[in-house]
Every structure is written in C-alpha cells, then in structure tokens.
C-alpha positions as a Python dict, from the first residue, in 0.01 Angstrom:
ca = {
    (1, 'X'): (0, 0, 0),
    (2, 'X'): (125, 340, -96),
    (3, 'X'): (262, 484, 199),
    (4, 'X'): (97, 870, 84),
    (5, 'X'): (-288, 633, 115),
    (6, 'X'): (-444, 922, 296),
    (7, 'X'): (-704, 690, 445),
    (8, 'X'): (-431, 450, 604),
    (9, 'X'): (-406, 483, 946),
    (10, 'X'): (-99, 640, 1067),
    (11, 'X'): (147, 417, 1253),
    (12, 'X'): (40, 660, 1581),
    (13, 'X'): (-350, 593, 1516),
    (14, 'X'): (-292, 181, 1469),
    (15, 'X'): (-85, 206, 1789),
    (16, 'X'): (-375, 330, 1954),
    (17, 'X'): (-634, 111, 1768),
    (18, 'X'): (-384, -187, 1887),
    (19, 'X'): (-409, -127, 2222),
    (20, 'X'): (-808, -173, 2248),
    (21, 'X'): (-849, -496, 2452),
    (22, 'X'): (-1198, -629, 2657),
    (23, 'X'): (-1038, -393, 2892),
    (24, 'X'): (-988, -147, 2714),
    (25, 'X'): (-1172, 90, 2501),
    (26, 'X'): (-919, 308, 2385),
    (27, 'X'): (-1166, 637, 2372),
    (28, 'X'): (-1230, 977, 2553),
    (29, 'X'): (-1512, 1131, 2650),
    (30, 'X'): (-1609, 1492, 2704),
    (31, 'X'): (-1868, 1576, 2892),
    (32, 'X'): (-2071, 1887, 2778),
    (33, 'X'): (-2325, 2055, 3053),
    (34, 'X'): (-2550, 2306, 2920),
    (35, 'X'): (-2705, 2604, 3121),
    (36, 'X'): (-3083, 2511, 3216),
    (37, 'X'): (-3386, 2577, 2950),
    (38, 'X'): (-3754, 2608, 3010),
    (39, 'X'): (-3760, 2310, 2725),
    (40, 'X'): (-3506, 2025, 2662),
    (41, 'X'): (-3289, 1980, 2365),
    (42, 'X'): (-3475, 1876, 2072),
    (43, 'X'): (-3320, 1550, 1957),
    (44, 'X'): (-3426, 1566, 1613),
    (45, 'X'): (-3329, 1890, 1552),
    (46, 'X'): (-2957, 1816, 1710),
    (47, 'X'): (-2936, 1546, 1475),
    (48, 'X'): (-3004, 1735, 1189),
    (49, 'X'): (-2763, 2043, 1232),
    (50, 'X'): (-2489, 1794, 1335),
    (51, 'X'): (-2546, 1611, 999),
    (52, 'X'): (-2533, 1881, 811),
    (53, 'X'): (-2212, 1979, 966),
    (54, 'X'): (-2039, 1610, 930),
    (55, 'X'): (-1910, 1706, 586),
    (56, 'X'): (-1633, 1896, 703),
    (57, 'X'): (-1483, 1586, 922),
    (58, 'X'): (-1456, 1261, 686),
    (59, 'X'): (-1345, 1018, 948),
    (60, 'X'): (-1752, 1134, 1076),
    (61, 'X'): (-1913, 891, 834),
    (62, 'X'): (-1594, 625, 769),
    (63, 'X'): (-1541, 306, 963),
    (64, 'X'): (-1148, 111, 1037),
    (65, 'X'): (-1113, -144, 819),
    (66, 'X'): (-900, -384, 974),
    (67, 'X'): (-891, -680, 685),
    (68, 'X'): (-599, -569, 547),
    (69, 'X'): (-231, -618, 696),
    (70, 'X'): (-286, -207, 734),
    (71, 'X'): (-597, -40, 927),
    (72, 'X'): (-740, 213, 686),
    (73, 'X'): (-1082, 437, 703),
    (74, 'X'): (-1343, 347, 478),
    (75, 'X'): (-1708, 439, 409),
    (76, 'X'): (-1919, 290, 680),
    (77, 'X'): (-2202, 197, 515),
    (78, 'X'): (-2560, 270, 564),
    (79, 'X'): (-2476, 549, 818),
    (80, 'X'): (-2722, 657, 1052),
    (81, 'X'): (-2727, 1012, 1251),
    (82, 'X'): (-2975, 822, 1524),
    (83, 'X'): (-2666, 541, 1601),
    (84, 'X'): (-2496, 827, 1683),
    (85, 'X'): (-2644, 1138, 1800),
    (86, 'X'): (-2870, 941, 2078),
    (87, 'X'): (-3083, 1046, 2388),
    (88, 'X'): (-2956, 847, 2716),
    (89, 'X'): (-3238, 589, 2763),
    (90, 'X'): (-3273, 419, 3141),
    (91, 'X'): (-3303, 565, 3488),
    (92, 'X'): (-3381, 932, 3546),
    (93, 'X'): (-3106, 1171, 3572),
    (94, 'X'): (-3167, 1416, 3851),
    (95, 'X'): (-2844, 1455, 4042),
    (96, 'X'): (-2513, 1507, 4006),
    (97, 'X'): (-2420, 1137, 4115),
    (98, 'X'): (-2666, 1029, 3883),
    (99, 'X'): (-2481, 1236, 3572),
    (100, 'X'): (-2212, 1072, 3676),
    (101, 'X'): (-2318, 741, 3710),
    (102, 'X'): (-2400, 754, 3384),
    (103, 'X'): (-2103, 912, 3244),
    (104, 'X'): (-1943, 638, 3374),
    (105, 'X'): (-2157, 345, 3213),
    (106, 'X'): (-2079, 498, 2895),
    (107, 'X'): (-1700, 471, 2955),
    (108, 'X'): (-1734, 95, 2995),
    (109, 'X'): (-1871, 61, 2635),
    (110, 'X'): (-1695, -23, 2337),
    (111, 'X'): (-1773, 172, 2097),
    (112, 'X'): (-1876, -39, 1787),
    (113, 'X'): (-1634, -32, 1568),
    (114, 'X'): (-1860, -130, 1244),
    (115, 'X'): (-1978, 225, 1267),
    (116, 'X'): (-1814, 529, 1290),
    (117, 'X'): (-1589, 573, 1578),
    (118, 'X'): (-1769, 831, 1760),
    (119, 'X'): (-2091, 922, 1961),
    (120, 'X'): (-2320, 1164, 2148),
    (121, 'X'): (-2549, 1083, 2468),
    (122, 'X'): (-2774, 1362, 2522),
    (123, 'X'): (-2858, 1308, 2883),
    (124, 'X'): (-3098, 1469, 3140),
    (125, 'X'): (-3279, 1715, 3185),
    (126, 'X'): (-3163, 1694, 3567),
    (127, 'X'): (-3339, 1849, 3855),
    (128, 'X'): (-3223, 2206, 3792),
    (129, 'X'): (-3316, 2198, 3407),
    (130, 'X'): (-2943, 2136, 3305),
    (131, 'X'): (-2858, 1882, 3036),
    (132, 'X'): (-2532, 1706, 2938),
    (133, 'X'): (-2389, 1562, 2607),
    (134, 'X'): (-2153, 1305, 2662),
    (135, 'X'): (-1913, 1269, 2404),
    (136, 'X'): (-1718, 974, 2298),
    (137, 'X'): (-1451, 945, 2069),
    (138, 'X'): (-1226, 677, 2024),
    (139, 'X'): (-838, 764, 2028),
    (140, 'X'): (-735, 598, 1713),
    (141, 'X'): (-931, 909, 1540),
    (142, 'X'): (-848, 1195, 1765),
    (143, 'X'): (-607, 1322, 2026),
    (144, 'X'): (-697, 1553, 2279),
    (145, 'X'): (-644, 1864, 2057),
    (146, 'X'): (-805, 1667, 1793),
    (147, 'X'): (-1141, 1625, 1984),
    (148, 'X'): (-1188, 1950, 2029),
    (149, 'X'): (-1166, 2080, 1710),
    (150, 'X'): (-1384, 1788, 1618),
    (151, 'X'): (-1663, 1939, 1863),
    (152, 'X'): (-1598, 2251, 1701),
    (153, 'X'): (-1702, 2154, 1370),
    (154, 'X'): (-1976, 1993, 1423),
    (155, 'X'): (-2155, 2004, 1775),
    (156, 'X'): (-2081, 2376, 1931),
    (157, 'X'): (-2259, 2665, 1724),
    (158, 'X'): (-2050, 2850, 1542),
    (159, 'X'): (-1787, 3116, 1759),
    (160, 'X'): (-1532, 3368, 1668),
    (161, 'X'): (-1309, 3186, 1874),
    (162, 'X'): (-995, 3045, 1644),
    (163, 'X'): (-941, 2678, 1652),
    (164, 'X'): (-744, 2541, 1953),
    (165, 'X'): (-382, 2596, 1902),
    (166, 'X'): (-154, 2280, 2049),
    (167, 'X'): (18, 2345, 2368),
    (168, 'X'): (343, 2274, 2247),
    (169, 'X'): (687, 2187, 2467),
    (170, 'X'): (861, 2483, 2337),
    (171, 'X'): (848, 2722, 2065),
    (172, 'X'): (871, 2606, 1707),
    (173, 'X'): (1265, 2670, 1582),
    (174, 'X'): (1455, 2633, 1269),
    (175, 'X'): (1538, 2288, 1245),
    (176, 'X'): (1820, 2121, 1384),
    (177, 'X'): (2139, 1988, 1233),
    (178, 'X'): (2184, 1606, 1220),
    (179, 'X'): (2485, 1634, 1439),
    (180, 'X'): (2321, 1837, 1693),
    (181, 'X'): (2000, 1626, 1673),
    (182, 'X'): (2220, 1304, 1793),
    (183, 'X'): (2365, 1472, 2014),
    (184, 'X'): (2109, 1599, 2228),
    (185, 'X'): (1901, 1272, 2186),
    (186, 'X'): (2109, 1027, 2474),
    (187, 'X'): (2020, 1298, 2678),
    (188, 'X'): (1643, 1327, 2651),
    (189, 'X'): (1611, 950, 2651),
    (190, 'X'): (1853, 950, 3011),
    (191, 'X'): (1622, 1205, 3159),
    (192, 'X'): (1268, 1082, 3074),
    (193, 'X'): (1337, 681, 3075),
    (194, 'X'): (1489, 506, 3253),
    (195, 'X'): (1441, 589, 3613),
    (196, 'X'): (1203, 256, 3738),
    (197, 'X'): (1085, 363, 4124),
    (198, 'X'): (914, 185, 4346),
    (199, 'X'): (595, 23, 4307),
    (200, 'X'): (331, 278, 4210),
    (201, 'X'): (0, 220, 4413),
    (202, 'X'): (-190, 271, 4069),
    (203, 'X'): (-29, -43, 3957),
    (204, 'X'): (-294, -273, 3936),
    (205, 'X'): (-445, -513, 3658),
    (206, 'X'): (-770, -331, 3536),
    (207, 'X'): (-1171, -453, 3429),
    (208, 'X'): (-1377, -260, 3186),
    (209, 'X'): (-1556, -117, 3487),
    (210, 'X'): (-1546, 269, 3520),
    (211, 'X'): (-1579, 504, 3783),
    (212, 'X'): (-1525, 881, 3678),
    (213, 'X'): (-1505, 1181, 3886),
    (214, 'X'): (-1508, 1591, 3854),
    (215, 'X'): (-1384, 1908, 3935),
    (216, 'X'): (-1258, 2239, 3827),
    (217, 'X'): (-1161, 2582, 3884),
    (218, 'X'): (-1059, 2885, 3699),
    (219, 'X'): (-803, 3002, 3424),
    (220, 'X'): (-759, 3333, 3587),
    (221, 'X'): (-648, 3197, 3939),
    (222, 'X'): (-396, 2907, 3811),
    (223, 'X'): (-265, 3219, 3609),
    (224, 'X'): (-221, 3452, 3923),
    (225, 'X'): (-109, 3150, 4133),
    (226, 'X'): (194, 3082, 3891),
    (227, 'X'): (269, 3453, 3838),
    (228, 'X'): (292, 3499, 4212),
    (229, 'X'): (601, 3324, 4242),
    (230, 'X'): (960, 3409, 4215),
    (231, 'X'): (973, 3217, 3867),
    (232, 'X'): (672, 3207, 3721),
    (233, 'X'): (501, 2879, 3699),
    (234, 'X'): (282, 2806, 3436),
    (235, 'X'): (-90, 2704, 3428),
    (236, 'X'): (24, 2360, 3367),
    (237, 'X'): (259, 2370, 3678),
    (238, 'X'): (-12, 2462, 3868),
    (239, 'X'): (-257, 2189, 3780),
    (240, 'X'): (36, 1920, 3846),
    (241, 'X'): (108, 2070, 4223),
    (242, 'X'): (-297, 2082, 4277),
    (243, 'X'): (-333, 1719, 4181),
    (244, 'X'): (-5, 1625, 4349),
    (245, 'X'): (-151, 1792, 4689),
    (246, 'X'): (-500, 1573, 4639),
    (247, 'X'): (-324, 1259, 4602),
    (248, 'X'): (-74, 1303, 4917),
    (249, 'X'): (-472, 1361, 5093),
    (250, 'X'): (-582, 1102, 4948),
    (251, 'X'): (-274, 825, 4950),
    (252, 'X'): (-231, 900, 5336),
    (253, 'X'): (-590, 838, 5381),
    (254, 'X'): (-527, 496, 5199),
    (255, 'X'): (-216, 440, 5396),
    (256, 'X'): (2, 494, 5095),
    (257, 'X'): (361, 642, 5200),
    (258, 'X'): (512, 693, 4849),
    (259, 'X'): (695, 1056, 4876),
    (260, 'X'): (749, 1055, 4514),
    (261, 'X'): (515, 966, 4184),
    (262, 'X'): (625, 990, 3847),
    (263, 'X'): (339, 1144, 3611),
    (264, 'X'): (349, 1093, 3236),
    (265, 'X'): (255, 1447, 3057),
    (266, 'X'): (168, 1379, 2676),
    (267, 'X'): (329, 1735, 2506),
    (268, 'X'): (92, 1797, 2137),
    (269, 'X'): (308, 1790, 1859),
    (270, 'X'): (39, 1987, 1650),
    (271, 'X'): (248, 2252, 1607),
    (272, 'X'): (493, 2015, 1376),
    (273, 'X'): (188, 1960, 1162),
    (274, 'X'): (112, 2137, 842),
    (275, 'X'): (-238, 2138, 837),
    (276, 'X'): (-403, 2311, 1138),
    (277, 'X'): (-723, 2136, 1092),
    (278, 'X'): (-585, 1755, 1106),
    (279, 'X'): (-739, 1488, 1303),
    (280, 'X'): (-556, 1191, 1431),
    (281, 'X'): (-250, 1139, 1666),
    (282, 'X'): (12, 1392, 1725),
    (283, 'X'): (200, 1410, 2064),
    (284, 'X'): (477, 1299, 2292),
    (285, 'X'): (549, 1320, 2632),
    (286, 'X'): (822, 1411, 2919),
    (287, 'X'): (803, 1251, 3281),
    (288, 'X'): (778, 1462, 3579),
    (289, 'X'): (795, 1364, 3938),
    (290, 'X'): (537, 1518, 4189),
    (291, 'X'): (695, 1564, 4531),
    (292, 'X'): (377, 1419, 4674),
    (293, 'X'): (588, 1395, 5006),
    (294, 'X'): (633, 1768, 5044),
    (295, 'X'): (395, 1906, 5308),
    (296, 'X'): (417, 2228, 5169),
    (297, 'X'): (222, 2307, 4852),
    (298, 'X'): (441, 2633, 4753),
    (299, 'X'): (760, 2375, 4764),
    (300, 'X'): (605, 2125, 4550),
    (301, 'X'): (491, 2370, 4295),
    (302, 'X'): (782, 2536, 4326),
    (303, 'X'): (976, 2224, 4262),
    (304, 'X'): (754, 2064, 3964),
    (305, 'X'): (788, 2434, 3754),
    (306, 'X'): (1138, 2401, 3776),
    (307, 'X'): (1140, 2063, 3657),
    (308, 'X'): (922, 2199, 3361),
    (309, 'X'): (1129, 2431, 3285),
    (310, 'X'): (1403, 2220, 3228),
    (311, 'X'): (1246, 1975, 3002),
    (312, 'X'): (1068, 2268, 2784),
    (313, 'X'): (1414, 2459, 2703),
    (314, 'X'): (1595, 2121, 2624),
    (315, 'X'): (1304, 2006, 2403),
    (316, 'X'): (1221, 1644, 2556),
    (317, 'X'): (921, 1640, 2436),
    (318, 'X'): (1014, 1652, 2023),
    (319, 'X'): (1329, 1451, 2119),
    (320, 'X'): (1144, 1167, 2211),
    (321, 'X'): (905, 1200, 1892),
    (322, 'X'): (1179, 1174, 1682),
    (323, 'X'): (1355, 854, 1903),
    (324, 'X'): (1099, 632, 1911),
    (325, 'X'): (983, 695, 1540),
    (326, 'X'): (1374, 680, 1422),
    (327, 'X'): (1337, 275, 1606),
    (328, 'X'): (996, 241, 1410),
    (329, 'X'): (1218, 103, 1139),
    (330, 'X'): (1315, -184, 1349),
    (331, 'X'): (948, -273, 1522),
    (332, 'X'): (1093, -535, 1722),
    (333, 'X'): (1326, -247, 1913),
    (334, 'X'): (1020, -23, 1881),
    (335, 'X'): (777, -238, 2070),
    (336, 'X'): (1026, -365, 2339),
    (337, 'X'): (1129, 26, 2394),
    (338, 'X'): (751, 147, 2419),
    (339, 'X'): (707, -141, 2644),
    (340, 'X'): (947, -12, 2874),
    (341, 'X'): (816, 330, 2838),
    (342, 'X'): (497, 210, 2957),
    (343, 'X'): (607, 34, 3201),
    (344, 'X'): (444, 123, 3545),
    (345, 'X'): (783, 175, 3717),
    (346, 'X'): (880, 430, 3487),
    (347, 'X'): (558, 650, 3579),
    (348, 'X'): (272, 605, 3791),
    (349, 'X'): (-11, 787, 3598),
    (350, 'X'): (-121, 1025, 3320),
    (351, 'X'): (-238, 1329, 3350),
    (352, 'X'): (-295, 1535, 3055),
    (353, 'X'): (-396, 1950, 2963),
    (354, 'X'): (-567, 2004, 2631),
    (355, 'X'): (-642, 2386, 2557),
    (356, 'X'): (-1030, 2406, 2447),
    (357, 'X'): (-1244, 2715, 2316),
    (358, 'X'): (-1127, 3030, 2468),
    (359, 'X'): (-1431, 3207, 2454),
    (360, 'X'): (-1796, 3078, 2555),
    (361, 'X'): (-1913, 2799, 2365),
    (362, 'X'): (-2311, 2673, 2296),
    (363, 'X'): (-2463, 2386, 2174),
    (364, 'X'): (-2816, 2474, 1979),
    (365, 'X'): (-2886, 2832, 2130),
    (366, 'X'): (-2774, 2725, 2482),
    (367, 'X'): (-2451, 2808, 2645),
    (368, 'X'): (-2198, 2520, 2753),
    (369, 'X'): (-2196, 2617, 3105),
    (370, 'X'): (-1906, 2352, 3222),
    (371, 'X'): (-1667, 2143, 3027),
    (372, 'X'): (-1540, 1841, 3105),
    (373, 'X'): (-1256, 1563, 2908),
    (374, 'X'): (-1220, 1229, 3067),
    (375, 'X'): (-988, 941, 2920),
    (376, 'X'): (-932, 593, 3072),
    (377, 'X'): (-671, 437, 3249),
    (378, 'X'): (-433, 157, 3103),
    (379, 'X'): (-291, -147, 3206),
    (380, 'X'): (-137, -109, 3518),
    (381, 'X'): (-183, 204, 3553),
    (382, 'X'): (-533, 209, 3694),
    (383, 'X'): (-570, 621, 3764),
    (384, 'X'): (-604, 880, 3499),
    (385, 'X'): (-643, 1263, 3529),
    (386, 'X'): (-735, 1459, 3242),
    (387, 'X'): (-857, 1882, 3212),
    (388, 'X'): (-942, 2086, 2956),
    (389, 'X'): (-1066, 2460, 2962),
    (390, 'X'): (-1357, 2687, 2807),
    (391, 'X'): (-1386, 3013, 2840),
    (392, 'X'): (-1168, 3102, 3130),
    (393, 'X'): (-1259, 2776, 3330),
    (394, 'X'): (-1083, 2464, 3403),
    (395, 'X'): (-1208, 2145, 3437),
    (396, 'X'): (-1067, 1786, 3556),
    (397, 'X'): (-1172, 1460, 3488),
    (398, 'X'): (-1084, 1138, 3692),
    (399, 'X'): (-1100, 791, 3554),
    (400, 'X'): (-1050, 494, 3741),
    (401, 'X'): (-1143, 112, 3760),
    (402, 'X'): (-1348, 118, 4057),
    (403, 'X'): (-1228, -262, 4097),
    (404, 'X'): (-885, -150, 4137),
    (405, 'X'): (-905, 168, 4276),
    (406, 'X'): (-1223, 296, 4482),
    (407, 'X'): (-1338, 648, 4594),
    (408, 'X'): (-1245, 857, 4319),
    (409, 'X'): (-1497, 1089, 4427),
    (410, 'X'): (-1263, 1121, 4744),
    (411, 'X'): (-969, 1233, 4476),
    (412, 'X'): (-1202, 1455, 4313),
    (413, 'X'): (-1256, 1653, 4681),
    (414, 'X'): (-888, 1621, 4806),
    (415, 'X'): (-804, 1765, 4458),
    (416, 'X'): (-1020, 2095, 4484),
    (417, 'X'): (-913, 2149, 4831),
    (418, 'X'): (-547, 2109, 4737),
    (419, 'X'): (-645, 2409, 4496),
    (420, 'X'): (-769, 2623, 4777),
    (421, 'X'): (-474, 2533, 4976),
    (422, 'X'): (-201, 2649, 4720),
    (423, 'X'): (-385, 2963, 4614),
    (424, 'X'): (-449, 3043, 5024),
    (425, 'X'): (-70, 2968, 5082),
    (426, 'X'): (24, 3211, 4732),
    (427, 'X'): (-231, 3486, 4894),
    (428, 'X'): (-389, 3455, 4593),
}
C-alpha cells in the first residue's frame, strides 16, 4: 500500500487502535453541561444540524477497516445520525451522582467499531433543568487537541473563537542539524526513561468497569497562582502541584507512604503539523515527578515548575518523537522500547492538559456552562487525570477502575481542596 494512502491509518492511530483490549476501550469522553432551558434539547433537531455539519470531518461517516495487513478508514455503510447522535435511555437523571453514574456506564462501552468511531449521549434534563452531552470518541481518530476541534465543527454553534492551538513543549525553531540532533538525543532519553521507582499504588491489573469523577476551577487563578512566584510557573505547573496535593490527601488516607510519583505528561506535537485542521494522533510526552511527600504546597509547585522548565528549554518532548519513530524502522526495538516506556515503574499515571475554546461555547442556542474531558486508564496504571478549559474555566476529569481503585470521588474533593490550599498559601 502506498505509503501517501491518505485513508491509512498512521502508525500513531494503529498504535492506539492496537491497544483496544476487553479492557480497554481506547476512547475519551467529554462531557458537555449546558445552562438550564424552560424546554429540553430537541433531539431531532440536534441530529439534523450535526449532519449537516459532518461534511467537514470525513473520518464522521468512515469506519477502520481492519482486513488488510494495514488499518485504513473506509465508508461505513448505511450510516445513521440516530446510532450516533442518541438520547440516554434508562433511569432518570436528577443529580449530580446520577450524571455521573452515567457518564461512567458509557465509559465501559466499546464503541462499535462497524460504525463510525464516535458518539453523542444527550442526557438529562436533571433536577435544575441542566442537560449534558456526553461525548465519545475513540483515540485511534483523535487526540486531545483533535477532539476538540472535532466538537468545534460539528456540535458547538458557530464562535469567533480560532481553533485550539496545540500546547506545544517549546516554541517552534529552525530545524536542527543532524549532528546536533544526535547529540542531544542520549540525553532526553537518560532524563525521561529510565528511572524505574518503586511500586506505584496505581499499579494494578484493570476490568472494563469505570468510575469517573469531577472538578474544576478557573483560568484566571492558576494564572495569578503561577505569576505569584519568584519564577513564574505556568498554568500547567499549577494543575500538576494541585493534583499532586489531592493525592498526598488522598494516598495518606489509603495508607500509601510513596513521597514521590512519576506522572506521564503527553506534550501535542500539533504545532509540527502542516495542516491546522488535522485529526488523528500527534504528541509525545516528558516525565515529571510530583513531590507528593512535600507538606508544603508552595515547595512542590515550586519544585515541579522548575522541573518543567528544564524539560521545555531542552526540548524532551520533540526529542522523544523523533527517538521512538527513528526505532519504528526496526518494530521489534520499537515495541520492546515502548514497552518499557509504559512500564508502570517508569511513571505512575497520566495526566494530561488540552487547551479548548477560549471564549464561551453553545450547543443549539444554549450556552456550555461547564466542560469536562475524561480518558481511561491503562494497564497497570489504573488512575487517569485529564482537564481541559472553556472560556476562562478549568475542568478535571478522573478515571479509574473502581475494581482496582475505589473512591475517586474522594480524589475529586482532596483535589479541589489542594487548589484552595495552594492559592491560600500564594495569597492569591
């Protein structure tokens, strides 16, 4: 097969596709709440401005074909708007337990993959007239900057806001020289691989059971909490220290005494990219420890931004990119060195940032009043934290396997008070 086959999946998008066991379902969700209404959504009318809107995303209407020695998109055929744009059928959602009860069913299900990898719950109306749309799209056809443009196009009304721009490790330079490219490499690899702790407490074998969790905050106070230091952390740095602060609460309550986790950041590479609207798979990572052990929450921020820091200006992030896709020549090195990077000892969890619309959002007339991403853990590593922001808000999403790891909604709580915590302490 022609290696420029446009409908091939990329060797990043059948990585992902690969990984989809009876465990797991390799997709995200995104959880959409919508301010209350006098009336609820009107299904029919949804489905109708979202089809008329799928023609701008092909993979919308196009199935994996995996029959071939390659996984390629093809025309799923006799496509349906109703298998796909649906209205949550089954117990009454009044709470906010009950949302996410339901959230968390969805999470559990495959998504079928003779259709079109993608769908939306419309769920509700709850007690105080809100509704949801729960989201799901499977990872093989989007990343996390990648959903959200996907939303964009064809769920939120149209916006001035521009499409979400990648939150890239570093500036985009002139490329470097081959020389200095190999030599900078042994370094990247030495700092983000390689360093196997302890046993991480999320390292557990994992069900297809979900249990998800929220929380938030705002833009504007992660901003003045970073500025308020004597280097400036970033809003990133501030979300790591917040979550590192809920789980020291929340291992001490579960008798953990790890002083140290290692957290896997995926870094977009959407900057590398040429077209600004493309779907699929385009990222990295770097590994940063949260000094969970540190009592004081100005210390441990302190001490992740610094971290940061160093990983941004020495470009880990791109380094690693190019490593692990300079082995894809040799897939039986590739596989055995992704292994390892996978490996539980070499991080404990993944918690990832994806930019979303910066200015308010609405979904048929009605404004998205909170914003939520979710995606699910992976083998061994049975935790996973995910936010994304709209319009000057922030919000988290927790994913467990309830089998392995109970309470989330405890993590969710020791979370948002580690936020009040670290902007109390900043006098923020």
């Amino acid at each position: 097969m022609a290696s420029d086959d446009p409908d091939r999946l990329s060797p990043d998008d059948a990585r992902v596709l690969g990984v989809e066991s009876a465990a797991v379902t390799g997709q995200t969700l995104k959880l959409v709440i919508l301010d209350p209404a006098a009336e609820p959504l009107d299904l029919e009318a949804l489905r109708a401005r979202v089809s008329e809107r799928l023609g701008s995303q092909p993979r919308a209407t196009q199935r994996v074909d995996t029959s071939t020695p390659e996984p390629r998109w093809v025309e799923a055929a006799a496509f349906d708007i109703r298998d796909h744009v649906r209205e949550h059928s089954g117990p009454d959602c009044a709470s906010r337990a009950d949302l996410w009860r339901i959230v968390s069913a969805l999470m559990s299900e495959h998504l079928d993959r003779s259709r079109p990898l993608w769908t939306f719950d419309v769920i509700g109306p709850l007690e105080d007239g809100r509704q949801a749309i729960a989201a799901r799209l499977h990872h093989a056809m989007v990343d996390g900057i990648a959903a959200v443009r996907f939303l964009d196009s064809v769920l939120f009304d149209e916006h001035a806001d521009a499409p979400p721009k990648a939150l890239s490790a570093k500036p985009v330079d002139e490329p470097a020289s081959s020389f200095e490219e190999v030599r900078r490499l042994p370094g990247a690899v030495i700092r983000e691989l390689g360093h196997p702790g302890s046993r991480s407490p999320f390292d557990r074998p994992i069900t297809i059971a979900r249990e998800l969790a929220f929380t938030g905050g705002t833009i504007a106070g992660m901003k003045a909490t970073g500025a308020a230091r004597p280097h400036p952390a970033t809003v990133n740095d501030v979300l790591l220290a917040v979550v590192a602060g809920g789980l020291r609460t929340w291992l001490a309550r579960h008798d953990e005494t790890t002083r140290h986790l290692r957290a896997q950041i995926p870094v977009s590479l959407h900057h590398r990219d040429g077209d600004a609207s493309a779907l699929g798979n385009h990222d990295s990572f770097m590994n940063v420890d949260l000094p969970v052990g540190e009592a004081d929450p100005l210390v441990r921020l302190d001490r992740i931004s610094a971290e940061t820091r160093q990983r941004k200006e020495l470009d880990d992030a791109d380094e690693l990119y190019d490593f692990f896709h300079a082995l894809s020549r040799v897939k039986r090195v590739e596989k055995v060195a992704r292994r390892l990077a996978g490996s539980a000892r070499e991080f404990s969890l993944s918690i990832s940032n994806v930019p979303g619309p910066r200015t308010p959002v609405g979904v048929a007339g009605r404004r998205v009043r909170h914003f939520f991403t979710s995606s699910e853990p992976g083998a061994h590593h049975a935790l996973r934290i995910s936010a994304i922001s709209c319009a000057g808000d922030f919000g988290i999403g927790l994913c467990v396997d309830p089998q392995a790891l109970p309470d989330v909604a405890a993590l969710a709580e020791a979370i948002e008070n580690a936020y009040l915590e670290l902007r109390t302490a900043a006098e923020i």
